[in-house]
DSSP file (Angstrom, degrees, kcal/mol; ACC not computed):
  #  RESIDUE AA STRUCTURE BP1 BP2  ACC     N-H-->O    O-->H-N    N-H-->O    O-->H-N    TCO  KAPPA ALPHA  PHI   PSI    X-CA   Y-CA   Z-CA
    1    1 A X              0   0    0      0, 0.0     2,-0.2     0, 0.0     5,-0.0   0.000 360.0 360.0 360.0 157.2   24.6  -59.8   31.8
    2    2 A X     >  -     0   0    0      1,-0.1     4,-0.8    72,-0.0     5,-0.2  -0.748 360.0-101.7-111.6 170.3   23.9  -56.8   33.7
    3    3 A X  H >> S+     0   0    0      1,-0.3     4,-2.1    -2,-0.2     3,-1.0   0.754 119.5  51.9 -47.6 -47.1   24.6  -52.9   33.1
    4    4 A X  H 3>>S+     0   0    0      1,-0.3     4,-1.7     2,-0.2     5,-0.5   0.695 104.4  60.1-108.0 -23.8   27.9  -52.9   35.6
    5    5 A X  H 345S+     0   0    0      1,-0.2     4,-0.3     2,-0.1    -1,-0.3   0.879 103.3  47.4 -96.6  -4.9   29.2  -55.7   33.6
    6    6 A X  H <X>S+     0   0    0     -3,-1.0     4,-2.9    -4,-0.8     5,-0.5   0.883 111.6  52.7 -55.7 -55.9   29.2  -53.8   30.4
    7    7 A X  H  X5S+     0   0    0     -4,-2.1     4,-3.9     1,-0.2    -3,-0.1   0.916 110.3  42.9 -52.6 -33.8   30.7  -51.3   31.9
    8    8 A X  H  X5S+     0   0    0     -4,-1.7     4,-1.8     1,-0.2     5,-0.3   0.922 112.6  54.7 -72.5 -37.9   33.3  -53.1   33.3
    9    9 A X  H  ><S+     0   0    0     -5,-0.5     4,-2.2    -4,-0.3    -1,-0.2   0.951 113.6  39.1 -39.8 -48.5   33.6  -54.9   30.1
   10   10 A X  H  X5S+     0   0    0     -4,-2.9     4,-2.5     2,-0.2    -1,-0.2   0.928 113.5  61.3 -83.8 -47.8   34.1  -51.3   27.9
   11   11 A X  H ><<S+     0   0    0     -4,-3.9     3,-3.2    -5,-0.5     4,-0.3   0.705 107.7  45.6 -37.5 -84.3   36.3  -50.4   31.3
   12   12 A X  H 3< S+     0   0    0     -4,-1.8     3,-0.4     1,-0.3    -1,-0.3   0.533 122.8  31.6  12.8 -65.2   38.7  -53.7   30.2
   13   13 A X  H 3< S+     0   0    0     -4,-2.2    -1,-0.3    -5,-0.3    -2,-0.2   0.743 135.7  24.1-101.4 -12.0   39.1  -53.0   26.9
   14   14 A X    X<  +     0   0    0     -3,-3.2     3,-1.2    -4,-2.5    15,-0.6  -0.209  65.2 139.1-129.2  19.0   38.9  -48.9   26.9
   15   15 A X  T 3  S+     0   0    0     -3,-0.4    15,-2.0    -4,-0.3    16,-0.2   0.554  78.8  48.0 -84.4  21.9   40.0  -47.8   30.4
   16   16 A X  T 3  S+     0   0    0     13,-0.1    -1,-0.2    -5,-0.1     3,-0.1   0.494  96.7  95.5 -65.8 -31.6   42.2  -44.8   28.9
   17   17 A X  S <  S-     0   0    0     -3,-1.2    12,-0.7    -6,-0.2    13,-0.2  -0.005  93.4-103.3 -55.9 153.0   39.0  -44.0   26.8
   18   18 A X  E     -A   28   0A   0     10,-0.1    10,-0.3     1,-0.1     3,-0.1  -0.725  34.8-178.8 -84.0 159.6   36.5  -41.1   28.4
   19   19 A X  E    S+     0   0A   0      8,-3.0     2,-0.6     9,-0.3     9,-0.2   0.732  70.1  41.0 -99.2 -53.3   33.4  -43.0   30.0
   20   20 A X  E     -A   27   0A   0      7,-1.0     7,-2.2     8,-0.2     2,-0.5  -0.739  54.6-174.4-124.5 146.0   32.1  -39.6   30.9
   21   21 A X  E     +A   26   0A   0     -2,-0.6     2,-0.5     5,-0.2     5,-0.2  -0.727  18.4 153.5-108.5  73.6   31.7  -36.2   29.8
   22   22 A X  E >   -A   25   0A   0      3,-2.7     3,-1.2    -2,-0.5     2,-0.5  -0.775  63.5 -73.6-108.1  64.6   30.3  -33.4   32.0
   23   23 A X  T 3  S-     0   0    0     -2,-0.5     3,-0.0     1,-0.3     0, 0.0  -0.771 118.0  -4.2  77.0-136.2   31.4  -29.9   31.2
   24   24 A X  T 3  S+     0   0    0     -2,-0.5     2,-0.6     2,-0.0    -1,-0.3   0.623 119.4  94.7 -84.6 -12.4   34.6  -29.4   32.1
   25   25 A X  E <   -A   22   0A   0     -3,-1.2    -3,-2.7     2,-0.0     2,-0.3  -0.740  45.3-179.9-102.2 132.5   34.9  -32.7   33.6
   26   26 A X  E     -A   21   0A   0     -2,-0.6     2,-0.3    -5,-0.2    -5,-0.2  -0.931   6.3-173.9-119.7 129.5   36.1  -35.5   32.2
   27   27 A X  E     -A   20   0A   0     -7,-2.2    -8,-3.0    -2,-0.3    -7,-1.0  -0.964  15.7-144.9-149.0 132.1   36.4  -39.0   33.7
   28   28 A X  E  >  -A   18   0A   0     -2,-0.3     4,-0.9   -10,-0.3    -9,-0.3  -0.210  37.1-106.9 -81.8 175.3   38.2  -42.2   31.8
   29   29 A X  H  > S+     0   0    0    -12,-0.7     4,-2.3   -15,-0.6     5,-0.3   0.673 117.7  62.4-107.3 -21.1   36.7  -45.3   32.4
   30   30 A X  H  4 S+     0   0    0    -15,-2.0    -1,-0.2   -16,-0.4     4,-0.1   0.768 107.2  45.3 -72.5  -3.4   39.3  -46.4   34.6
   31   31 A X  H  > S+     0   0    0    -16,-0.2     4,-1.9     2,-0.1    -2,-0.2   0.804 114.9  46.8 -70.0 -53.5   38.7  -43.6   36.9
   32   32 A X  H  X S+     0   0    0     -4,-0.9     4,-1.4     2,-0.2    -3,-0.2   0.687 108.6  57.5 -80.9 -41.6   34.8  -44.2   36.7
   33   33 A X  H  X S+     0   0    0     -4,-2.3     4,-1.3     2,-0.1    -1,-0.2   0.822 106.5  47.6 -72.8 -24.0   35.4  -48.0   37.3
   34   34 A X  H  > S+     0   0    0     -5,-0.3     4,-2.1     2,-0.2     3,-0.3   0.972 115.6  46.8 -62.1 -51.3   37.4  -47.3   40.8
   35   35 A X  H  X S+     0   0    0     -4,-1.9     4,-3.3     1,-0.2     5,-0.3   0.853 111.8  46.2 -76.6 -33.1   34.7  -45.1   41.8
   36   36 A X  H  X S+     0   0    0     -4,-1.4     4,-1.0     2,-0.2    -1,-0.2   0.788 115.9  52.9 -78.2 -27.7   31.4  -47.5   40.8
   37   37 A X  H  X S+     0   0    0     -4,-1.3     4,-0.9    -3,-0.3    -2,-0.2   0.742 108.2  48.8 -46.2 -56.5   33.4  -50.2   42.5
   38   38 A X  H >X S+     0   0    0     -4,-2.1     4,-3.9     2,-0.2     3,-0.7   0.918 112.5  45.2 -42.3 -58.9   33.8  -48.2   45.6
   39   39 A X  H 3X S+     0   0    0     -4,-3.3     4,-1.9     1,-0.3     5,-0.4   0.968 112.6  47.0 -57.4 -60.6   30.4  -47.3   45.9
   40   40 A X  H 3X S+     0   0    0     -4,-1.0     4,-1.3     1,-0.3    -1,-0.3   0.610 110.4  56.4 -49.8 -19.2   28.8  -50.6   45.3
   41   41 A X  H <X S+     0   0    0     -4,-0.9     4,-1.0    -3,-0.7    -1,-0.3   0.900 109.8  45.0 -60.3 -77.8   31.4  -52.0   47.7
   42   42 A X  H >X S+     0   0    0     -4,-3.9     4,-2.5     1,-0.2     3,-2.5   0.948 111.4  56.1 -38.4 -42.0   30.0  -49.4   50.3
   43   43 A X  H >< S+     0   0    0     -4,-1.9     3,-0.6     1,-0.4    -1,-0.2   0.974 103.9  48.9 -48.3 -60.4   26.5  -50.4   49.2
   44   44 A X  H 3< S+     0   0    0     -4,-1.3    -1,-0.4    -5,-0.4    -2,-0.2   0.540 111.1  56.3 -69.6   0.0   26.9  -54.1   50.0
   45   45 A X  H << S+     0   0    0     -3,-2.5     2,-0.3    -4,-1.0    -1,-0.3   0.651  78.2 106.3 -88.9 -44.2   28.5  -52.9   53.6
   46   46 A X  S X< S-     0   0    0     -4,-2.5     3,-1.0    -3,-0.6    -4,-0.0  -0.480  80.3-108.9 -56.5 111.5   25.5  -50.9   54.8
   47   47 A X  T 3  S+     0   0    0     -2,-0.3    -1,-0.1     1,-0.3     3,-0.1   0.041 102.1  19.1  -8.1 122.6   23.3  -52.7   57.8
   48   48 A X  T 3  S+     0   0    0      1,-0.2     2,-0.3    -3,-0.1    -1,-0.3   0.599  92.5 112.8  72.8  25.1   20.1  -53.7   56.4
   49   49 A X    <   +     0   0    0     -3,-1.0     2,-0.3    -6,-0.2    -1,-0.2  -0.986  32.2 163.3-117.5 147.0   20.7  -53.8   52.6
   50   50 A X    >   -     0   0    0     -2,-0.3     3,-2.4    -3,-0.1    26,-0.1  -0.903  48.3 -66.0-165.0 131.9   20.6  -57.3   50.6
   51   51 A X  T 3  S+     0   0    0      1,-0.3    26,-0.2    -2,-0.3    25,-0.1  -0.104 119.8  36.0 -24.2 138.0   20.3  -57.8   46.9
   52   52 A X  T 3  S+     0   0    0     24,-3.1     2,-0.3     1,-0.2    -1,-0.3  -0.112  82.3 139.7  89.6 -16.5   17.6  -57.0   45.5
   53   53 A X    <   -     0   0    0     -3,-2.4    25,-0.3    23,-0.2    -1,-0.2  -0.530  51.8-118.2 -57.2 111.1   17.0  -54.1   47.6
   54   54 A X        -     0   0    0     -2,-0.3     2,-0.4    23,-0.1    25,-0.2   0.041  19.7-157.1 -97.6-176.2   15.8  -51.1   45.9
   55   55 A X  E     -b   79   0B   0     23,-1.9    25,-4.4    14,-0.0     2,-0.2  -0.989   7.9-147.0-139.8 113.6   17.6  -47.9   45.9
   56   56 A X  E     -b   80   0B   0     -2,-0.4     2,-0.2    23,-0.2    25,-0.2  -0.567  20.2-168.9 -93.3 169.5   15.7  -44.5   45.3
   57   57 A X  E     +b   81   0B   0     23,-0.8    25,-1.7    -2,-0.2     2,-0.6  -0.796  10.8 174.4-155.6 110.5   18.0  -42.2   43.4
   58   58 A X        +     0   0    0     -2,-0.2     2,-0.2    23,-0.2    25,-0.1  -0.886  20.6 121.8-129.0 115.5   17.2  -38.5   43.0
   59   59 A X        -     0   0    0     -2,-0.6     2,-0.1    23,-0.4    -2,-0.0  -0.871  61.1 -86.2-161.6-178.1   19.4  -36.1   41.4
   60   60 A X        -     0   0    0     -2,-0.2     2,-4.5    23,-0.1     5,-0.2  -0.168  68.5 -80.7 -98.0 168.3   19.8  -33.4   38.6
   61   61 A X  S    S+     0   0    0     -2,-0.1     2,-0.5     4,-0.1     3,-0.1  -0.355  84.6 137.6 -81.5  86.1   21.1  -35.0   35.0
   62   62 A X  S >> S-     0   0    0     -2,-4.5     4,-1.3     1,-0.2     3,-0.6  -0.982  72.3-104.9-135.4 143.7   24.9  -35.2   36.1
   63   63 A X  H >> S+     0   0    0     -2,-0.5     3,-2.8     1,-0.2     4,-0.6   0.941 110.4  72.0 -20.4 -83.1   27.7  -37.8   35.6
   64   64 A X  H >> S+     0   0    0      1,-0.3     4,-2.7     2,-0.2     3,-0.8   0.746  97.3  46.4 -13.3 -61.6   27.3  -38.8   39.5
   65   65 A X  H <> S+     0   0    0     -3,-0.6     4,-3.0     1,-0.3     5,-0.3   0.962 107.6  54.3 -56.0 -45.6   24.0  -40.5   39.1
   66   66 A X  H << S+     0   0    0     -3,-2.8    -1,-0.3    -4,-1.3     4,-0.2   0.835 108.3  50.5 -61.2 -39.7   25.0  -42.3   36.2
   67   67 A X  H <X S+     0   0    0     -3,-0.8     4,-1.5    -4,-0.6    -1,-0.3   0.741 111.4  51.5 -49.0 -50.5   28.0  -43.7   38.2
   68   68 A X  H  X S+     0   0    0     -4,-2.7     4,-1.9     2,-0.2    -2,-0.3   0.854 103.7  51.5 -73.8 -32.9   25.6  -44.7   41.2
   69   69 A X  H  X S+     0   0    0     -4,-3.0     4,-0.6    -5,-0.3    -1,-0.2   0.735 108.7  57.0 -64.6 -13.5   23.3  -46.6   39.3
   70   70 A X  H >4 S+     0   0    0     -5,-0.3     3,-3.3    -4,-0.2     4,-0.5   0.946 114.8  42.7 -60.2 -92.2   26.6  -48.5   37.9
   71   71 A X  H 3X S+     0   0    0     -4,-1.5     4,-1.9     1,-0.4    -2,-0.2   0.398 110.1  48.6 -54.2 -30.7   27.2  -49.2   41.2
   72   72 A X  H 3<>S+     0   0    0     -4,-1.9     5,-1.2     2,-0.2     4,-0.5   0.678 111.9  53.3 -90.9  -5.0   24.0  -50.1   42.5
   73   73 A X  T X<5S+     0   0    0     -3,-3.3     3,-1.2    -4,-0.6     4,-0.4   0.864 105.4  55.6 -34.0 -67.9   23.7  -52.3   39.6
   74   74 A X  T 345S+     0   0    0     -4,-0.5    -2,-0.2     1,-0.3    -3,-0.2   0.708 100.0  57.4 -34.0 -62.2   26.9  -53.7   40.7
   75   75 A X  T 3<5S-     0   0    0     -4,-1.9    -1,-0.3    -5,-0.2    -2,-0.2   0.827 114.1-115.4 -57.7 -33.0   25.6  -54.5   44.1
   76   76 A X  T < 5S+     0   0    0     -3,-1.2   -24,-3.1     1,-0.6     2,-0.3   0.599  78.4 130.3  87.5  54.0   22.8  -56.6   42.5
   77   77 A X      < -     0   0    0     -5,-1.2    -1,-0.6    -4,-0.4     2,-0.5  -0.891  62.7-104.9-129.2 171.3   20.5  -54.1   43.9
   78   78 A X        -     0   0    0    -25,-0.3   -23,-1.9   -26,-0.3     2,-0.8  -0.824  24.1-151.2-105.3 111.3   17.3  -52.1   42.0
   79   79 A X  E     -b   55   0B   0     -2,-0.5     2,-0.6   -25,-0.2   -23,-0.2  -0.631  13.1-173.4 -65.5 108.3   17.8  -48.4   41.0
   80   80 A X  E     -b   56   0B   0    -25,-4.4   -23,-0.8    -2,-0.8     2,-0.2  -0.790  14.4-136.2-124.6 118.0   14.7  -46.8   41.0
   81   81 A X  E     -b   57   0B   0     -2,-0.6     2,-0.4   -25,-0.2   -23,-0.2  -0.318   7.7-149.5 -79.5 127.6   14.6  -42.9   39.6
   82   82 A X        -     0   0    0    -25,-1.7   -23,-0.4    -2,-0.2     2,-0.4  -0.820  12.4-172.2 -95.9 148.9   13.0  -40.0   40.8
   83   83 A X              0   0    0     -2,-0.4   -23,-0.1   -25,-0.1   -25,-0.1  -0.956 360.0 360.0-135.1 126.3   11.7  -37.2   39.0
   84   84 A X              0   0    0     -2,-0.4    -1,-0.1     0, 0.0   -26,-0.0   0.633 360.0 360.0 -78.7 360.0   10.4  -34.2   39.8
């Protein structure tokens, strides 16, 4: 199974529960599943991306990221993090 099908999985059985905690913001995991759904949707849309494709991701330690790598997960595509 892959990461996005956990999620979806915990979504299923939890989606009132929070998935994510940020601050002041707070996101249920039916919230969180709409949005990783979305992306990965977009993902699989874009001109010249195909499973398997990898995916750079660079960002600070925030919710967001955590949500796109669902999602590129999701696509069957590779998340790969950068760090400064």
């Amino acid at each position: 199974m892959r990461l996005a099908d956990y999620f979806d999985a915990a979504a299923a059985n939890f989606p009132r529960h929070e998935a994510f905690v940020d601050g002041r913001r707070r996101l249920v995991y039916k919230e969180a599943q709409a949005m990783v759904h979305a992306t990965a949707h977009a993902l699989t849309r874009e001109p010249g991306l195909r499973g398997g494709a990898h995916i750079a991701i660079y960002g600070p330690n925030y919710f967001r990221i955590s949500l796109l790598q669902t999602a590129v997960n999701r696509a069957d595509m590779v998340w790969v993090a950068l760090h400064k």
